[in-house]
C-alpha positions in Angstrom: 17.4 16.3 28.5 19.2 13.8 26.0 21.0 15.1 24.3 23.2 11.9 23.0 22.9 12.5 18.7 23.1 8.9 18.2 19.6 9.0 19.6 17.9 10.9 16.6 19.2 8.8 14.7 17.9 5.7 16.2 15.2 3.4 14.1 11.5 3.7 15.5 11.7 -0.1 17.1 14.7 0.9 19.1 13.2 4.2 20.2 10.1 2.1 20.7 12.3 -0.4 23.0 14.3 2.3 25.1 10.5 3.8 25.9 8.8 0.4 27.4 11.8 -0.1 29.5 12.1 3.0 31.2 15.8 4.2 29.5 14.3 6.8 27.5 11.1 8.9 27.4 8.9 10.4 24.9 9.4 14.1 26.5 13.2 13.6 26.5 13.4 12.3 23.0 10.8 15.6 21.9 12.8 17.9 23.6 15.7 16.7 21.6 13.9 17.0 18.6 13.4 20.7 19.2 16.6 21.6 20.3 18.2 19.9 17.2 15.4 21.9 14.7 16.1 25.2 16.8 20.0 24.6 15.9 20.0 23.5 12.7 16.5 24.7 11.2 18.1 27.5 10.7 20.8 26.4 7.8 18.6 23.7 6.3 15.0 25.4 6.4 13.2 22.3 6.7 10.5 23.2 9.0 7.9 26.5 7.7 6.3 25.9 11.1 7.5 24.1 14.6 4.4 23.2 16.8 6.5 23.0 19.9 3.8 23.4 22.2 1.7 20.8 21.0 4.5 18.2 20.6 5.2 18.7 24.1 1.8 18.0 25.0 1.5 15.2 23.3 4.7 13.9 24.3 3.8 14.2 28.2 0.7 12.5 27.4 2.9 9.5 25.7 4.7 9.5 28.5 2.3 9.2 30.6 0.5 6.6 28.9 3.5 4.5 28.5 4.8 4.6 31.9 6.3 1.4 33.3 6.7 3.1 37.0 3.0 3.0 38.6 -0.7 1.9 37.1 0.9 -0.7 35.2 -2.4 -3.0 34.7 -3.9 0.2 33.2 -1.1 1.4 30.7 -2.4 2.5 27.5 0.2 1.0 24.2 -1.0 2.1 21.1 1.9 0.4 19.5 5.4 1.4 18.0 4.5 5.0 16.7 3.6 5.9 20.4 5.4 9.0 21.7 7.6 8.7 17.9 8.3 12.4 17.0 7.6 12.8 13.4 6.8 15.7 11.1 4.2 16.2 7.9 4.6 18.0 4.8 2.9 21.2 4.8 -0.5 20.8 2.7 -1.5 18.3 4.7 -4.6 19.3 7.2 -3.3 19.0 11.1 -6.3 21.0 12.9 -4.7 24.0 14.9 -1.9 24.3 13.1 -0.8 26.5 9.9 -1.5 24.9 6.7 0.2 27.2 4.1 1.1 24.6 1.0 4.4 26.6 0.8 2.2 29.4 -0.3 1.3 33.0 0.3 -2.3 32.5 -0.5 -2.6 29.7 2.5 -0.2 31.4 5.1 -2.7 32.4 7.0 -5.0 29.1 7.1 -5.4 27.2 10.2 -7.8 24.3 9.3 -10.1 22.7 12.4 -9.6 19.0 11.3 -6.9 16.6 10.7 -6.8 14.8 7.4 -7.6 11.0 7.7 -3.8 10.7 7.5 -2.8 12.9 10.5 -6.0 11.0 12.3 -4.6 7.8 11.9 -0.9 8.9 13.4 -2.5 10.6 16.1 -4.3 7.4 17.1 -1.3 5.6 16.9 0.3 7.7 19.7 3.0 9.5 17.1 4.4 13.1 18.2 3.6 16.1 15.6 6.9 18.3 15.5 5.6 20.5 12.8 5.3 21.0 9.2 8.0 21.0 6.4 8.9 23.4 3.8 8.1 22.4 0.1 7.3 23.8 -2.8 5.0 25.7 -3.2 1.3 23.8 -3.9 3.6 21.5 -4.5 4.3 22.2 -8.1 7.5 21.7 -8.4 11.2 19.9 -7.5 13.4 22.1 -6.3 12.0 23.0 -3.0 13.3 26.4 -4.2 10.4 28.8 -2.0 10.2 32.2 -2.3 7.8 32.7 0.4 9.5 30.7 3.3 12.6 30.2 1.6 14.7 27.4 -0.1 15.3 24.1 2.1 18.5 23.1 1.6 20.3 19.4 1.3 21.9 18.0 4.1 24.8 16.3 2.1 25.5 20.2 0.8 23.4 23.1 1.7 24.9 24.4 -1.5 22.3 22.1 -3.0 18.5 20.9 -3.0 16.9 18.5 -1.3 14.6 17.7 -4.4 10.8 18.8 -4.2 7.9 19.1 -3.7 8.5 17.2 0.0 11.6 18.6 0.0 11.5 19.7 3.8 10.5 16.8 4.7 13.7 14.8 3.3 15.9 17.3 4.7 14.1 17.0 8.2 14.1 13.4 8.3 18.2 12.9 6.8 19.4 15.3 9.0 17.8 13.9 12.7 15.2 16.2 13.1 12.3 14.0 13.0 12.3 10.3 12.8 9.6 10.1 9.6 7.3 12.2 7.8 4.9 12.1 5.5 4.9 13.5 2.1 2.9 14.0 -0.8 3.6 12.5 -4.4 2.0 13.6 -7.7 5.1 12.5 -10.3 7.7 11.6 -7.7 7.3 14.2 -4.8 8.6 11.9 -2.3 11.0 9.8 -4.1 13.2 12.8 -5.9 13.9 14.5 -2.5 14.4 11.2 -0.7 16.8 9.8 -3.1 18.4 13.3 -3.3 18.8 12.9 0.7 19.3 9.6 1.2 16.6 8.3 2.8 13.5 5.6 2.1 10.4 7.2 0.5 7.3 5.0 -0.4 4.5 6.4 -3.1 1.5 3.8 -2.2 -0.3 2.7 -5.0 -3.2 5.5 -5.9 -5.9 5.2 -3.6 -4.4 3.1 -0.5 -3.9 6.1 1.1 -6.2 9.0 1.9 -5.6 11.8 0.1 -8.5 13.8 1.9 -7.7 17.0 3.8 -4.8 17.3 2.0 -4.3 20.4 -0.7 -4.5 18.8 -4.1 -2.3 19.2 -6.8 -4.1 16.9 -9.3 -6.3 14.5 -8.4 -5.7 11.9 -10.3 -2.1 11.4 -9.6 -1.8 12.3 -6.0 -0.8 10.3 -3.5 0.1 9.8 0.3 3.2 8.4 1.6 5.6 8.0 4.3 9.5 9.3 4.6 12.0 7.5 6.9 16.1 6.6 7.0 15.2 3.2 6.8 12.9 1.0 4.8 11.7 -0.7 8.4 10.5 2.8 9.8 8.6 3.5 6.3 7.1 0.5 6.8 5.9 1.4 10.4 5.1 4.7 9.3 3.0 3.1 6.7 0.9 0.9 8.7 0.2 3.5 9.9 -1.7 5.8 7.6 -3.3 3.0 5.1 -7.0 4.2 5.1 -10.0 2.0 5.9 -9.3 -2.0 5.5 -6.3 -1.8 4.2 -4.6 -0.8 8.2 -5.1 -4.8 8.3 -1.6 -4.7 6.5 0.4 -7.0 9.2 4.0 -6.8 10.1 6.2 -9.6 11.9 7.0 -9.2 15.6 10.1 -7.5 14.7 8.1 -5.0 12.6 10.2 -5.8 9.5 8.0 -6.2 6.5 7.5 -9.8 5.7 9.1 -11.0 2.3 9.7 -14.2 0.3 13.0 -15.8 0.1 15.1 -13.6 -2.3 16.3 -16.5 -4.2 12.2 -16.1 -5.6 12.2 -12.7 -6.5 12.3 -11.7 -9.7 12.8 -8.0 -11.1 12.3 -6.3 -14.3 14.9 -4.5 -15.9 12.7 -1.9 -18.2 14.6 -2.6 -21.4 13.2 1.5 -23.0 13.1 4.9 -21.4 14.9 4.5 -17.9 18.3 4.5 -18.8 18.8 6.5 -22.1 19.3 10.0 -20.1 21.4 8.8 -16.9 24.8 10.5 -15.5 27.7 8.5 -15.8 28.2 7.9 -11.7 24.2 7.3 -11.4 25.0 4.3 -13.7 28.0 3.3 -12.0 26.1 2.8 -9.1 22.8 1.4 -10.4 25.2 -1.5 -11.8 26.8 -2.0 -8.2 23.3 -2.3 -7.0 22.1 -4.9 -9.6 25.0 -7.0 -8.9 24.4 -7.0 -4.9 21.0 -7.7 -5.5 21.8 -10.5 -7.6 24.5 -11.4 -5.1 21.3 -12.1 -2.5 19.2 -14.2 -4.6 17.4 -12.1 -6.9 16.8 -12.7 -10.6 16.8 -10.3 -13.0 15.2 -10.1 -16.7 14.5 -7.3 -19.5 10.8 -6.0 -19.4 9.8 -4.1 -22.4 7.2 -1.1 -21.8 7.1 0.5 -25.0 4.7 3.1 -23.9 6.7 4.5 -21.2 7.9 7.4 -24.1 4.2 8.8 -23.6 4.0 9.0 -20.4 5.5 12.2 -20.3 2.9 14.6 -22.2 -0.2 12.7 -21.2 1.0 12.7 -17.6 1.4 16.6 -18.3 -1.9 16.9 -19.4 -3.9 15.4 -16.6 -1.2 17.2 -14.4 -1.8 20.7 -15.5 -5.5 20.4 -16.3 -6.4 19.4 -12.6 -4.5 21.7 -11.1 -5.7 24.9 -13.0 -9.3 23.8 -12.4 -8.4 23.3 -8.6 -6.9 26.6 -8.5 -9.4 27.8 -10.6 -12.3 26.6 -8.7 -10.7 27.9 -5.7 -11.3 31.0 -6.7 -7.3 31.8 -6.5 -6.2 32.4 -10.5 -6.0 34.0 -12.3 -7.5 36.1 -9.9 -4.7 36.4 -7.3 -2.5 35.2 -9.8 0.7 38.0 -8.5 0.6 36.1 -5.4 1.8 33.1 -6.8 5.7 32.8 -7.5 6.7 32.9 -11.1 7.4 29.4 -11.9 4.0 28.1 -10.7 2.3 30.7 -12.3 3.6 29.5 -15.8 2.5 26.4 -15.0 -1.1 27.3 -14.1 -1.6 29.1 -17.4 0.2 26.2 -19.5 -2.7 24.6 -17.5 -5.7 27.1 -19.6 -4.4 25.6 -22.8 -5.1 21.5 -22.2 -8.4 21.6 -24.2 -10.7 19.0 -23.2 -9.9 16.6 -26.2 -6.3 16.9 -25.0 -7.4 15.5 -21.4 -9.8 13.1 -22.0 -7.3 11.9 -25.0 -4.4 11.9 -21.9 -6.5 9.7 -19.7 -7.3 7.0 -22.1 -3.3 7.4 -22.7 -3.1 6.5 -19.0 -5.9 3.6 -19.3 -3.8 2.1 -21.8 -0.4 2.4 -20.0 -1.8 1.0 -16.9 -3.0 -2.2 -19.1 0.5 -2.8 -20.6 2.3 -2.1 -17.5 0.0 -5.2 -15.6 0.4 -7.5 -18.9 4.5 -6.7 -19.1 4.8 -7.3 -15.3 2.8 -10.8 -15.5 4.3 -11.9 -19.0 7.9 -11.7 -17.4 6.6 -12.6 -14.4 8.6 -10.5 -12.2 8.0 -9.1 -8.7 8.9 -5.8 -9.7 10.8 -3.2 -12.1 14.0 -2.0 -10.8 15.8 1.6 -11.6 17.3 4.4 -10.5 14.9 6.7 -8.7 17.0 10.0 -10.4 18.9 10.1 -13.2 21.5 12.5 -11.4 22.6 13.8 -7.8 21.2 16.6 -6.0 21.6 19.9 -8.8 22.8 23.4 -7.1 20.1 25.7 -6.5 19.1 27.7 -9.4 20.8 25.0 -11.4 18.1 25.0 -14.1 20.2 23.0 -16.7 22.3 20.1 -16.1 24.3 18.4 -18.8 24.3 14.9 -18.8 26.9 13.3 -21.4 26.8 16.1 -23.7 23.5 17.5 -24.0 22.2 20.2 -21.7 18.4 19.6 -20.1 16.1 21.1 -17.9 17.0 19.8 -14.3 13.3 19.9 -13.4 12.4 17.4 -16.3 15.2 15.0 -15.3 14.5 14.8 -11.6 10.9 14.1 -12.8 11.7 11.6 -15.3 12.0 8.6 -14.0 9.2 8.8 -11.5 6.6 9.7 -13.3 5.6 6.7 -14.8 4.8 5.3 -11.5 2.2 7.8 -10.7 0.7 7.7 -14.6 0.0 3.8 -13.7 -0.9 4.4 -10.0 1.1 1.5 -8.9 3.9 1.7 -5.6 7.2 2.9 -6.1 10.0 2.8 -3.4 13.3 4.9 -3.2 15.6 3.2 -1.3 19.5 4.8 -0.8 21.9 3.6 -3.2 25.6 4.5 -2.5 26.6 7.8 -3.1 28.4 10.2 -6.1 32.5 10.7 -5.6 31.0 13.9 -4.3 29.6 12.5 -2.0 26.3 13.0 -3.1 23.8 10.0 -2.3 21.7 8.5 -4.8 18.8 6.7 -4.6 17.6 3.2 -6.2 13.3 2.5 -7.4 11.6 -0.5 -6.9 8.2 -0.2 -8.8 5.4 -2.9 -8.5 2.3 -3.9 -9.4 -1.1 -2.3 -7.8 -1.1 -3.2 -4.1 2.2 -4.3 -3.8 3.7 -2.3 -1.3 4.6 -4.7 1.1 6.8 -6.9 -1.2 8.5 -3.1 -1.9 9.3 -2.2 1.4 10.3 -5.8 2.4 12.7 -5.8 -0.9 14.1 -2.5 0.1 14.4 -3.4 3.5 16.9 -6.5 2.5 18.5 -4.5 0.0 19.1 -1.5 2.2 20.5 -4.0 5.7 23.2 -5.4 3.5 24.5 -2.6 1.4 23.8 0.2 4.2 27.5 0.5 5.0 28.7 0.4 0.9 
């Protein structure tokens, strides 16, 4: 077995490479998947389930399928994922396999399809390691689970790997998958990967399926891929786009194509994103901006007065739709002890959106989404650019965090800068950005405009190949 660590942490292409020419093998690199989760699973508690079985059996059938030794002519490729062991979030539908939500009410559910999502991977040949803790219905950020227990940050177990994909950041920073896909409602895959250090794409509402996956609200969710690089979230991506939108095309290299940098052009937003940031978030964002200028880019104040708003009327929508899921499920307030305390609150908080308040929060949204397009085209940037968090990864149970010298609620502040994204429906991208004098990484946003994904992950792709080492 191979047992070389170097190798888990090895980008898809090169895993990819090492497969077609015989030096490695999907089984091998499976088995070292395993043997890493069964030694460290244990500290981090990124995986609620390991489907060890099944992984091996689709590994050997990788294997076989790529093998360069006999029936050459008839060799089934199904591309770069093939034999790639990766790992999903767990409220996303992968028949045989448990499909709890981080819950107690689901920990018993084994659904009999795969969501179009898991469909797609499977056809591109990817391996299924298992599913990753989060928390719970994915109402939250902290990852904190009383069920299956807390996952814990890489960089310092002492800490969280952000939520509600929290697993799935710890899984994929720590070399014990090489992807996986997360969910994203107000910035479920972009906290925890910024709070890890690794790439997390939110696709723009819609491009993804969101079908067969547990809902938290369905207007906001969203579908997306984790990896340590902005390459691999870009393979990953491919991917799992639903319908027409899999024509999405990479180069032969599989790096997301991209314009010259001296043509991009990225908006600063001039309210909201930096009036509650830590002092070494900051520091870094600046280093950032002046590396990014340093590779061509341009770099103007975009004003988005609205953004203030987005807050309650992405509260609204956000607690309305998921009491009425929860509701119609026939879950609470019926079983309502089963559900852990903080999720609870946020259920009932959920019974008093009246219907003016809703409807009132979605023409909110129709209106931000119209600004947002007409401030992006009047500056005519390519994107807005931020940090993903204002702070590092918080302690567990650290429910207040003082920035400067006011005290607020960690969950709000992990949320706050993500949100917006989701509110709009547009792409956001959380790429690594240095790290605390902790040694705490942080993590820098790219936001665009409806469909704009590949631009994104091509920008975060540069971005990340020449400040990886900084």
């Amino acid at each position: 077995m191979v047992r070389d660590s170097d190798t888990a942490f090895a980008a898809i292409a090169e895993v990819a490479r090492l497969f077609r020419s015989g030096k490695l093998s999907p089984v091998e690199l499976t088995e070292l998947m395993l043997a890493r989760i069964e030694a460290l699973n244990p500290k981090l508690n990124a995986y609620i389930t390991v489907t060890a079985g099944q992984a091996l059996a689709q590994a050997r059938k990788a294997e076989a399928d790529l093998s360069v030794v006999r029936h050459r002519k008839s060799r089934v490729d199904r591309g770069i994922l093939h034999g790639i062991p990766i790992s999903l979030k767990d409220n996303i539908y992968a028949a045989g396999a448990p499909t709890t939500a981080g819950s107690k009410i689901l920990s018993k559910f084994i659904p009999d399809k795969d969501a179009p999502v898991v469909a797609n991977l499977k056809q591109a040949g990817a391996v299924l390691l298992g599913k990753t803790n989060m928390h719970e219905f994915a109402y939250g950020v902290t990852n904190d689970n009383p069920h299956y227990g807390a996952a814990h940050n890489p960089w310092d177990t002492a800490r969280i790997p952000g939520g509600s994909s929290g697993g799935s950041a710890a899984a994929v920073a720590a070399g014990l998958c090489f992807g996986s896909i997360g969910t994203d409602t107000g910035g479920s895959i972009r906290i925890p990967s910024a709070l890890c250090g690794v790439v997390g794409l939110k696709p723009t509402a819609g491009r993804v399926s969101v079908k067969g996956v547990v809902p938290l609200s369905t207007t906001l969710d969203c579908v997306g891929p984790m990896a340590r690089t902005a390459e691999d979230a870009a393979i990953l991506f491919q991917a799992i786009l639903a319908g027409d939108s899999r024509r999405w095309s990479h180069t032969q290299t599989h790096r997301p194509a991209t314009k010259r940098y001296s043509n991009i052009r990225l908006g600063l937003p001039r309210e909201f994103y930096f009036e509650v940031i830590s002092v070494e978030v900051q520091k870094n964002f600046d280093a950032a901006l002046r590396g990014l200028r340093q590779l061509g880019a341009k770099t103007v104040e975009v004003s988005i007065p609205l953004l203030r708003e987005t807050e309650t009327a992405g509260n609204r929508i956000g607690w309305a739709e998921a009491t009425y899921f929860h509701q119609q499920s026939g879950w609470f307030p019926g079983r309502a002890g089963e559900y852990s305390e903080d999720v609870r609150s946020r259920l009932q908080a959920g019974t008093k959106v009246s219907g003016a308040e809703y409807f009132e929060a979605l023409d909110e949204r129709k209106r931000f989404i119209e600004q947002l397009g007409l401030a992006i085209n009047a500056a005519e940037v390519d994107a807005l650019v931020a940090p993903t968090t204002p702070i590092a990864a918080p302690l567990l149970n650290e429910e207040v965090t003082r920035v400067g010298k006011i005290n607020h609620s960690t969950r709000a502040l992990l949320l706050r800068l993500n949100r917006p994204a989701n509110l709009a429906g547009v792409p956001a991208i959380s790429v690594p950005c240095g790290f605390t004098s902790a040694g705490l990484p942080l993590g820098l946003q790219f936001i665009g405009d409806a469909n704009a994904e590949e631009l994104l992950l091509a920008t975060a792709d540069v971005y990340q190949r020449a400040y990886s080492a900084a």
